[in-house]
C-alpha positions in Angstrom: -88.6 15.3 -35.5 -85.8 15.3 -37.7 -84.1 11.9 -38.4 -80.5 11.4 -37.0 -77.6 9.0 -38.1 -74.8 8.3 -36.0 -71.9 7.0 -38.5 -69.0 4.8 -37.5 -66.5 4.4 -39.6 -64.1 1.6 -38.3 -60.5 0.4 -39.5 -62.1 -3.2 -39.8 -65.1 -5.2 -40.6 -64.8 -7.0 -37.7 -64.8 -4.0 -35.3 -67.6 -2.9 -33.7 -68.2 1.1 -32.3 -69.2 1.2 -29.1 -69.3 5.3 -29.0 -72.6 5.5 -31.3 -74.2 2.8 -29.7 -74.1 4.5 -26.1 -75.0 7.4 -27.4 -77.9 5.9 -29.5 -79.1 4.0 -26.3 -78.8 7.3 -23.9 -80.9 9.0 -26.6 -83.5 6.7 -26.9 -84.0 6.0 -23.1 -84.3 9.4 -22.0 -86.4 10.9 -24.9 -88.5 10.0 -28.3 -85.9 10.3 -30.3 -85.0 7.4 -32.7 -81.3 7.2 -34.0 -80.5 4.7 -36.8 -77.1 3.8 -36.4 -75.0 3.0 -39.8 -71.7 1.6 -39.7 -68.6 1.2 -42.4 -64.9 0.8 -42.8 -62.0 2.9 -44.0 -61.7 0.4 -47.0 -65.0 1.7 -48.5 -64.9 4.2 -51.0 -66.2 7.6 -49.8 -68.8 7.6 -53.0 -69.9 4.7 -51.8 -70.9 5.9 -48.4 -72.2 9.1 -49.7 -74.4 6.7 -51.8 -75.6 5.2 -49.0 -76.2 8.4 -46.6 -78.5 9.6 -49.9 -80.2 6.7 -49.8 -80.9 6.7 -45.8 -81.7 10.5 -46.1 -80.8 11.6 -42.7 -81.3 15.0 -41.9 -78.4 15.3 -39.0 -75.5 13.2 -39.6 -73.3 12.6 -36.8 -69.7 11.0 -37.4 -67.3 9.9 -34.8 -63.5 10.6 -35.4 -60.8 8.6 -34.5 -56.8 8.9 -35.1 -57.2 5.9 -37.4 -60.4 6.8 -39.3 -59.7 11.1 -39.1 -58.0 11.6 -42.7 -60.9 9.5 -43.9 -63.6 11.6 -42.1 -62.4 15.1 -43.5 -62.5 13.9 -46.9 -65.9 12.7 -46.1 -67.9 15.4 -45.0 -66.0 17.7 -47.8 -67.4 15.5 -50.3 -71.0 14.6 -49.0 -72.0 18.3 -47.9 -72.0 18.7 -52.2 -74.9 16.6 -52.8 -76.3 17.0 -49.2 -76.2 21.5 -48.5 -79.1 21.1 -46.3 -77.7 18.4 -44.2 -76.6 19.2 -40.2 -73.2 17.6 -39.3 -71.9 16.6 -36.5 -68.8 15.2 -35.7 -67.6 14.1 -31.9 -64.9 11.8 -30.7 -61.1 12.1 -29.1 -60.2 13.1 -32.4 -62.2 16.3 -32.8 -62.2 17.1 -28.9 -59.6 19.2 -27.8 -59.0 21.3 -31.5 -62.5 21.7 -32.3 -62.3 25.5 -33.3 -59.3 24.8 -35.8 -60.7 22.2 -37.5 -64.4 24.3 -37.8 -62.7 27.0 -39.4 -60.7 24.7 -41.7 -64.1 22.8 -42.5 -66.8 25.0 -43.5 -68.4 21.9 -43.7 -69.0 21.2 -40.3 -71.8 22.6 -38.4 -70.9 21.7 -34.6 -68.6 19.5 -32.7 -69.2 17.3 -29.7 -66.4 17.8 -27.1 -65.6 14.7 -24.9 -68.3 12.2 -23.5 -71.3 11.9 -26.2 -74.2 11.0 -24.5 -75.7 13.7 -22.4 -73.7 16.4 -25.2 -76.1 14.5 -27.8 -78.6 14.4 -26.1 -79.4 18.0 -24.8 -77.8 19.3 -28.6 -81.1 17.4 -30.0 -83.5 18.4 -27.0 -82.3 22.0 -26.1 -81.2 25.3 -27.5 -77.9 24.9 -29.0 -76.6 27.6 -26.2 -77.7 26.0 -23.5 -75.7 22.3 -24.7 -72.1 22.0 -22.7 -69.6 20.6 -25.0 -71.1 21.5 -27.7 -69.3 23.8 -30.3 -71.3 25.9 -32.4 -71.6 28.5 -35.2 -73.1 32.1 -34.6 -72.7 35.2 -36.2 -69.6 33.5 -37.9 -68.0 33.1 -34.8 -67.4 29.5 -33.4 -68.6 29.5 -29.8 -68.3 26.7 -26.9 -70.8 25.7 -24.3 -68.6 25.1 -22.0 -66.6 21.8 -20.6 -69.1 18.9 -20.2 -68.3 17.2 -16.7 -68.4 13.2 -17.2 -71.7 11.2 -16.2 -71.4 10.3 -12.7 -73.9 7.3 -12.2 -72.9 5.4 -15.3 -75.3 2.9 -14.9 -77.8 5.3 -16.7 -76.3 4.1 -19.8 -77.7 1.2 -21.0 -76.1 -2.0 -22.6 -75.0 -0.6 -26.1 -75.8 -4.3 -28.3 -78.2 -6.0 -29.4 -78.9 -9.7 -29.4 -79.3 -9.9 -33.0 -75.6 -8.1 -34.0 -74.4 -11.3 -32.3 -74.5 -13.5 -34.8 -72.4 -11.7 -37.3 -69.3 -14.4 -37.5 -65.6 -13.3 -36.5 -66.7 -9.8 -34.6 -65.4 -8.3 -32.4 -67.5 -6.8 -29.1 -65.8 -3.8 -27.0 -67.1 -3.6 -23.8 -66.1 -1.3 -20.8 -66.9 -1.8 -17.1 -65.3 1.8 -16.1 -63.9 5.4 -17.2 -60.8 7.4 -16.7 -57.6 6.5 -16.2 -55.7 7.9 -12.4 -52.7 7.4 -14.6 -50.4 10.7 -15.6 -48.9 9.0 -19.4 -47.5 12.1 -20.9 -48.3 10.5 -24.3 -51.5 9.0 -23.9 -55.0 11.0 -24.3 -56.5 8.6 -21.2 -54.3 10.9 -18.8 -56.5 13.2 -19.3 -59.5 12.8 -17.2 -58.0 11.3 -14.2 -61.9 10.6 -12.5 -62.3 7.2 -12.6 -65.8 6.1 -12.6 -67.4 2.2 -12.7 -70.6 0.8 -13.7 -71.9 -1.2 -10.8 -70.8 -4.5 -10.4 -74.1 -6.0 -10.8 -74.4 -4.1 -14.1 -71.2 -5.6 -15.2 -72.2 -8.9 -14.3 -75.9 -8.7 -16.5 -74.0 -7.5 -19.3 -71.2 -10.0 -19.3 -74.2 -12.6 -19.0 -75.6 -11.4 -22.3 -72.5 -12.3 -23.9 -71.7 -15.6 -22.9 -75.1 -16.7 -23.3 -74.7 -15.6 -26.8 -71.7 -17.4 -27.5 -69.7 -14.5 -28.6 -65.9 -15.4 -29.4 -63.8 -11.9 -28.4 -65.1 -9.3 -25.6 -62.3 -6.6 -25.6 -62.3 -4.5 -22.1 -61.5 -0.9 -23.3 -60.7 0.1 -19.5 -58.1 2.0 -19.8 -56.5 0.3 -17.0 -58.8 -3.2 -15.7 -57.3 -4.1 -12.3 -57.2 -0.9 -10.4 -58.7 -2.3 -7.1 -58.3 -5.9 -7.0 -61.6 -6.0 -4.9 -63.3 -4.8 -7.8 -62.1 -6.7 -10.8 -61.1 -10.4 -8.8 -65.4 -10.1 -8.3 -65.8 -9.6 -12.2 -63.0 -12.2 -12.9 -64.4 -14.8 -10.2 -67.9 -14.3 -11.6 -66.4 -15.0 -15.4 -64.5 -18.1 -14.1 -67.7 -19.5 -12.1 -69.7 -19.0 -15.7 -66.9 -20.3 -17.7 -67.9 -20.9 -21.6 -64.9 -22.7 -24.2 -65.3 -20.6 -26.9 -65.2 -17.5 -25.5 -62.0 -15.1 -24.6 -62.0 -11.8 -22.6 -59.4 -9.4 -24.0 -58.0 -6.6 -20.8 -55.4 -4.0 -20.7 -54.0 -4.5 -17.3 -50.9 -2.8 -15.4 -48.5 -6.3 -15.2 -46.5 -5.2 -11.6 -49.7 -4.4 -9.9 -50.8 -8.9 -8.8 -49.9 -9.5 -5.8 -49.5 -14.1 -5.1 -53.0 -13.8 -5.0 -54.5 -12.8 -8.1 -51.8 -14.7 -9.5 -52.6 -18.1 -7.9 -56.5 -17.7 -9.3 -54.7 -16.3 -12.7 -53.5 -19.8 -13.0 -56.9 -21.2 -12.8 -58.7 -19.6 -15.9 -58.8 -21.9 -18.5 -56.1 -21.5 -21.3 -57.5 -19.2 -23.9 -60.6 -17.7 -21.9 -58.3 -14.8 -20.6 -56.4 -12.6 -22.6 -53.9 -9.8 -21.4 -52.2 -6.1 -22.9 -49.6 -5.1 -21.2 -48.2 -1.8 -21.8 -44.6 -2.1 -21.0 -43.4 1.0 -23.2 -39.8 1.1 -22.6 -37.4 0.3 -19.4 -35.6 3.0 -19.4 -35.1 4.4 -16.2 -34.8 8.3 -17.3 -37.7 7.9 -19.9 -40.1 5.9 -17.9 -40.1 9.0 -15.2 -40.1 11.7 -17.9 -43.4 10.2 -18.9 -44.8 9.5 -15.5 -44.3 5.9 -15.7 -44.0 4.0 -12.7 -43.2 0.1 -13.3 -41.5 -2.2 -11.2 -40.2 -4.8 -14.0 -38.9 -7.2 -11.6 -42.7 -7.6 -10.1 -43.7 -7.3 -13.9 -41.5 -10.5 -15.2 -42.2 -12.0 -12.6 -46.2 -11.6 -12.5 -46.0 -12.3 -16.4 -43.8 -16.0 -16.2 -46.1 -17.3 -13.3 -49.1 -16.8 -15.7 -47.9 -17.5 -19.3 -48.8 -20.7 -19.4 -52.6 -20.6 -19.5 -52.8 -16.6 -20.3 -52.7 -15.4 -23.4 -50.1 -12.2 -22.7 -49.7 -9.0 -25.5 -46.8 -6.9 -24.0 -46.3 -3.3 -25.7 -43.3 -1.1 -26.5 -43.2 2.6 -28.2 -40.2 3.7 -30.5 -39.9 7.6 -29.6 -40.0 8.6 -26.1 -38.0 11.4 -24.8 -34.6 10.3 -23.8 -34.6 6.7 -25.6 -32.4 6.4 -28.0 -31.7 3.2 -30.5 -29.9 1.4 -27.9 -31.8 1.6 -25.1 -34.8 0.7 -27.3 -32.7 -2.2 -28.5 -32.5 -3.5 -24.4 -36.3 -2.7 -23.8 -37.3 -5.0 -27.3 -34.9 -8.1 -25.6 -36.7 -7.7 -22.0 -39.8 -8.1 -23.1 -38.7 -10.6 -25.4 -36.8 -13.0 -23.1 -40.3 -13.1 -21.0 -41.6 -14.9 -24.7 -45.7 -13.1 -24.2 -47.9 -14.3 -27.7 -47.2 -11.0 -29.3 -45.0 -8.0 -28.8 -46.9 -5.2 -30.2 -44.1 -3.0 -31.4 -45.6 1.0 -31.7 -44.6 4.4 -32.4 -44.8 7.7 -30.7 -47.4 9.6 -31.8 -47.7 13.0 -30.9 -51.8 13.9 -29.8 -53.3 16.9 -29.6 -54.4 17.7 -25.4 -51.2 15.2 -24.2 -48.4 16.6 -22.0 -45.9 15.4 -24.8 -47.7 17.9 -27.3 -46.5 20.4 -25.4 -42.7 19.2 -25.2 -42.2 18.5 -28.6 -39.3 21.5 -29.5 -37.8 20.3 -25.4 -37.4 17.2 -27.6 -37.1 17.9 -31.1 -39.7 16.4 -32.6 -40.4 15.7 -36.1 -43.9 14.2 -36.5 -46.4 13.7 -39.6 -49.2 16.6 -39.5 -51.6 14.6 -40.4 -53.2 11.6 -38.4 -51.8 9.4 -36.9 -49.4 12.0 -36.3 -46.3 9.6 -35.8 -42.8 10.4 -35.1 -40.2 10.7 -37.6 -37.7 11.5 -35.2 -36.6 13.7 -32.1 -32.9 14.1 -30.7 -32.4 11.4 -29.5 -33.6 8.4 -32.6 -33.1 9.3 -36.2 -35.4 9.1 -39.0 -32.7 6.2 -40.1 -33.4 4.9 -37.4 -36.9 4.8 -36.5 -36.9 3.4 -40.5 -34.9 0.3 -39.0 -37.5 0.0 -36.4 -40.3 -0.3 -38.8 -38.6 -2.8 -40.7 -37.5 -4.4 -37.3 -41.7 -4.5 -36.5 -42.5 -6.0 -39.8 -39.8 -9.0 -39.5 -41.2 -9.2 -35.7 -44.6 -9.8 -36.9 -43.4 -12.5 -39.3 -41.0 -14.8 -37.0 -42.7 -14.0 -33.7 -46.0 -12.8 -34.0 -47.5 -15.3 -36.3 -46.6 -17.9 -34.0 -45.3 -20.2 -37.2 -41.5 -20.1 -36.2 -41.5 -20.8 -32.4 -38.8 -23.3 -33.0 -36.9 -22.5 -36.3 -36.4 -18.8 -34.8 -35.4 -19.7 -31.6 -32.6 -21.9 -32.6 -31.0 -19.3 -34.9 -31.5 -16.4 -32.0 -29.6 -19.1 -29.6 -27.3 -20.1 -31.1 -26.0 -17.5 -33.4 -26.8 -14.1 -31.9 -26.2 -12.1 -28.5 -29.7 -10.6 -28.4 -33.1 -11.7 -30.1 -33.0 -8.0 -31.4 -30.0 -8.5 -33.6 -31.4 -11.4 -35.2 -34.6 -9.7 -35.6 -32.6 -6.5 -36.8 -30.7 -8.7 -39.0 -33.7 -10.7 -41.1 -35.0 -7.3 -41.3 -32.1 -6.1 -43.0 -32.1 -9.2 -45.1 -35.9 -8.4 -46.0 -35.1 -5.0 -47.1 -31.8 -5.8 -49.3 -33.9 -8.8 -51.1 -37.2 -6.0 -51.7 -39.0 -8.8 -49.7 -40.5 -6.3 -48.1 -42.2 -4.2 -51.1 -44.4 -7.3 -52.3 -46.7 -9.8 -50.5 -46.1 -13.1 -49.7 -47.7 -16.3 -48.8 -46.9 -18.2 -45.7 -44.6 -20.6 -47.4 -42.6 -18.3 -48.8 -41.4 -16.4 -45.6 -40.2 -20.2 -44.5 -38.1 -20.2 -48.0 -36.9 -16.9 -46.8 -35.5 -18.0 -43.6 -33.9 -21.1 -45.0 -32.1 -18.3 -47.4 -31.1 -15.9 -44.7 -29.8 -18.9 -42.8 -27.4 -20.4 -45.9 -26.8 -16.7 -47.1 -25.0 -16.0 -43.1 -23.6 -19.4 -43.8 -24.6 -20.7 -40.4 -23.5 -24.0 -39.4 -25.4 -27.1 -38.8 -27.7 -26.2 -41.8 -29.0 -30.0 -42.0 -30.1 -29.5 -37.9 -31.4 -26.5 -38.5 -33.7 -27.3 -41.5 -35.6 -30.0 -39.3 -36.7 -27.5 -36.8 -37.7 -25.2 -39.6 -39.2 -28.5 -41.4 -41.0 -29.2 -37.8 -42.8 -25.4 -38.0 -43.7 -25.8 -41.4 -45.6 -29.2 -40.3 -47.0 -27.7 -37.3 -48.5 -24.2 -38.9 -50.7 -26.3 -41.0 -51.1 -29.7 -43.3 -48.8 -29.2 -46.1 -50.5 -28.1 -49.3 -47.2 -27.2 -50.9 -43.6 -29.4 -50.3 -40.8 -26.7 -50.3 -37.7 -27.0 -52.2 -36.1 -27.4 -48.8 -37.9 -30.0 -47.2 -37.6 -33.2 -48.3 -39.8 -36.0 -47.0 -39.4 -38.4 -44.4 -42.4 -40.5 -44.0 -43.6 -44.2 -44.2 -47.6 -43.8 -46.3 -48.1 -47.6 -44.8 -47.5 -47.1 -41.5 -49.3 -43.8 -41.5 -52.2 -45.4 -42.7 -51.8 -48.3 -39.7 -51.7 -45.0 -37.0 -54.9 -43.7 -38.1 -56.4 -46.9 -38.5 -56.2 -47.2 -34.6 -57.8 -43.8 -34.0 -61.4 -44.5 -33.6 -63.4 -41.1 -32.9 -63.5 -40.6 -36.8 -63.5 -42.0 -40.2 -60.1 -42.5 -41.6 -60.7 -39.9 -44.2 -61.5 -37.6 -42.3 -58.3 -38.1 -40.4 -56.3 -38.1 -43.5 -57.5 -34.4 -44.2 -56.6 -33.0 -40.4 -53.6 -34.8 -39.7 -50.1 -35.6 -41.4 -47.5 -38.0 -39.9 -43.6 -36.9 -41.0 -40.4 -38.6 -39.4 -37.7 -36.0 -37.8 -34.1 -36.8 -37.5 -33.8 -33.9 -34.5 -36.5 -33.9 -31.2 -36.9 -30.4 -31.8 -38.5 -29.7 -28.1 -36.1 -31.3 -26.6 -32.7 -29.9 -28.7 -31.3 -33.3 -29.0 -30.1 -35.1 -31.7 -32.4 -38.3 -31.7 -35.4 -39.5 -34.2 -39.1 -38.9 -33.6 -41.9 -39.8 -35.3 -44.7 -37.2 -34.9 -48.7 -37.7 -35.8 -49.4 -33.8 -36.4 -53.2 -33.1 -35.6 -54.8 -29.7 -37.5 -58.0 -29.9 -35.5 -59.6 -27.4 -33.4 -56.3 -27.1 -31.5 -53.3 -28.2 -32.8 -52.0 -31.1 -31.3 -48.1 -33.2 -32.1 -48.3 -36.9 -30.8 -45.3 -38.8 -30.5 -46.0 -42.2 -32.3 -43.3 -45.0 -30.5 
């Protein structure tokens, strides 16, 4: 038998590809096959993996394409079928699916393609004559040829659990894991709208698997269901059973609809411990006119709701897309401040990008798009946002991901957006602009340095109450982490004796220890309370970070 490689090439390290191990495990199970599965990133050099193929010596390669790792795919197989003419390549994955017979006659290089789901496609094109394999394209006579659409595998608990045990112990990975298929959803933009069947594992499959990772002590478990809580029957059991089985240093990632809890789910919502669950929320826009042109039902006043009564202990990622048909900068503008008045962890700021097989690849002179023709295939512009635009956007992201996302300017940024600006997107528009006229942008900077930018951007609008404001920022810069470097800004406030005298009264570890995860700093503002009164604050840099008022 000849040996076969299935490649992943991932945008991290840390990721994991769950495609080739399915595939691998459906392979094995139902014949005598052995696959060797080989994974790298996008930051490796091509030569490097070529290297490594040689040194492997597969004689059927099989690579799995994604929007992110495509470009890096192509140049790939161009490259490796020079050293390797005898080699049979495959490639398979949403990518490659649904313009298989352009790319085969732009890639001499590629031998077949594997249309939709992998397993049962692999598994026949390894067992069976190639003509007999559905979704499988082919070469003959040098015409490309198809075997057909491949209908989805019904009873999916014939695919076994992709891991194994001993991956688990590579540090800071991250495990994908998916209890169902299809999405009922209509998205015009999104590739999951596409096969509407909706299939599930059994629940007592989901529930073994889930065991094998908490009694492995795995950190993340992303859920790649395109949408988790479809019937509440189904995914309250799953939830219930994770709650009742409940491990500390474990967190469950789902992408979830946010309208769709009734008082309910939301009442055992507020039960999961804080940082076990973790929530995407695909929000998108608000617009009325877009959210139907894209067959996007919401009900936003069930949505802010459902997202305020959990925020607490729920860690909440809430999604928007630059580029839909009909929104303009404006409207954009009101859909960034919703979801930012309901304050999630992160707002994951995105851009249209224009798939082959979606509804929206079939509008795009309706709408007058402009898009790159290469992955990821992302807008430039349409009729209704400018390329100008959709440049402020990015920038807008960037400066989002700065002062929101990082978490390291809760209170700093929150009193400028307050008390200065109408909307938290013109402040956000604003800094951005300020990034982009100081070059900030164009280089890399450490932490430290985006606080000195703030404290500029603040004196350069000439902002009142500087002195005020510079003890909020001074409270961030405390709270993100023990001060290794003392801004020009920041000047000191802070009693060494009586310091020592606090930790001297804490008794669960030696005092030098304590001296390297704490730091003690006198405020002239109580910065959580917006009121103009000392506080002296014990600052703990522990597992959690912790601020304890000292009286």
């Amino acid at each position: 038998m000849k040996k076969v490689m299935l490649l992943g090439i991932n945008s991290k390290f840390v990721h994991t590809n769950i495609a080739i191990r399915y595939i691998k495990k459906y392979v094995e199970k139902y014949s005598d096959i052995e696959i060797e599965i080989f994974e790298k990133t996008i930051n490796n050099h091509v030569e490097e993996i070529i290297a490594d193929i040689y040194r492997k010596k597969p004689e059927i390669l099989m690579i799995s394409a994604y929007i992110w790792n495509s470009e890096y795919v192509y140049k790939l197989i161009t490259e490796v079928k020079k050293v390797f003419k005898n080699l049979t390549l495959v490639l398979g994955g949403p990518e490659v699916s649904y313009n298989a017979i352009e790319l085969m006659n732009k890639y001499n290089e590629i031998d077949y393609i594997i249309s939709g789901e992998g397993e049962k496609t692999t598994l026949e094109f390894l067992t069976k004559d190639k003509k007999d394999v559905k979704g499988l394209y082919y070469r003959e006579e040098d015409k490309i040829k198809f075997g057909g659409i491949r209908e989805g595998i019904c009873d999916l608990d014939e695919i076994r659990f992709p891991y194994e045990v001993e991956e688990f112990s590579g540090k800071g990975k991250i495990f994908y894991y998916e209890s169902s298929r299809g999405c009922p959803y209509s998205c015009s933009y999104c590739m999951s709208s596409i096969d509407k069947t909706v299939r599930n594992f059994s629940i007592e499959r989901v529930k073994e698997d889930l065991m094998i990772f908490l009694n492995n002590g795995i950190k993340l478990i992303k859920f790649i269901d395109r949408t988790y809580n479809l019937k509440k029957s189904r995914y309250m059991e799953i939830w219930k059973f994770l709650l009742d089985n409940y491990r500390e240093d474990t967190t469950f990632h789902f992408e979830i609809t946010g309208d769709l809890f009734d008082e309910e789910v939301l009442e055992f919502l507020k039960k999961i411990p804080n940082g076990y669950f973790q929530f995407e929320i695909g929000v998108q826009t608000i617009y009325p006119e877009t959210m139907e042109l894209i067959h996007r039902k919401s009900n936003l006043e069930r949505l802010a709701h459902n997202v305020l009564a959990i925020k607490d202990n729920i860690h909440l990622h809430l999604d928007l897309i630059a580029g839909l048909p009909k929104e303009n900068y404006e409207t954009f503008k009101n859909s960034f401040n919703y979801v930012y008045k309901l304050k999630p962890e992160m707002i994951q700021l995105g851009f249209l990008k224009i798939l082959k097989g979606t509804e929206i690849s079939s509008q795009i002179k309706e709408y007058g798009y402009k898009f790159l023709d290469y992955a990821p295939y992302e807008v430039l512009e349409n009729d209704f946002i400018s390329y100008g635009e959709i440049l402020k956007l990015k920038d807008v992201e960037h400066a989002l991901d700065i002062y929101y996302n990082s978490e390291n300017f809760k209170e700093s940024s929150n009193f400028i957006i307050e008390n200065f600006y109408a909307s938290p997107f013109d402040f956000f528009e604003e800094i951005a602009e300020f990034f982009r006229d100081k070059g900030a942008f164009d280089v890399g900077h450490k932490n430290h340095a985006y606080f000195n930018m703030l404290f500029e951007f603040y004196k350069e609008k000439c902002f009142e109450n500087l002195d005020i404001f510079t003890e909020y920022l001074k409270y961030d810069y405390f709270y993100m982490e023990k001060p290794k470097i003392i801004p020009y800004w920041l000047v000191r406030n802070s009693d060494k004796d009586f310091y020592n005298e606090i930790l001297k009264t804490k008794t669960d570890r030696h005092i030098r220890e304590l001296y390297k995860i704490t730091e003690y700093e006198i405020f002239n503002v109580d910065v959580k309370n917006n009121k103009l009164e000392q506080k002296k604050l014990l600052f703990k840099y522990d597992k959690n970070r912790v601020v304890e008022e000292i009286n």
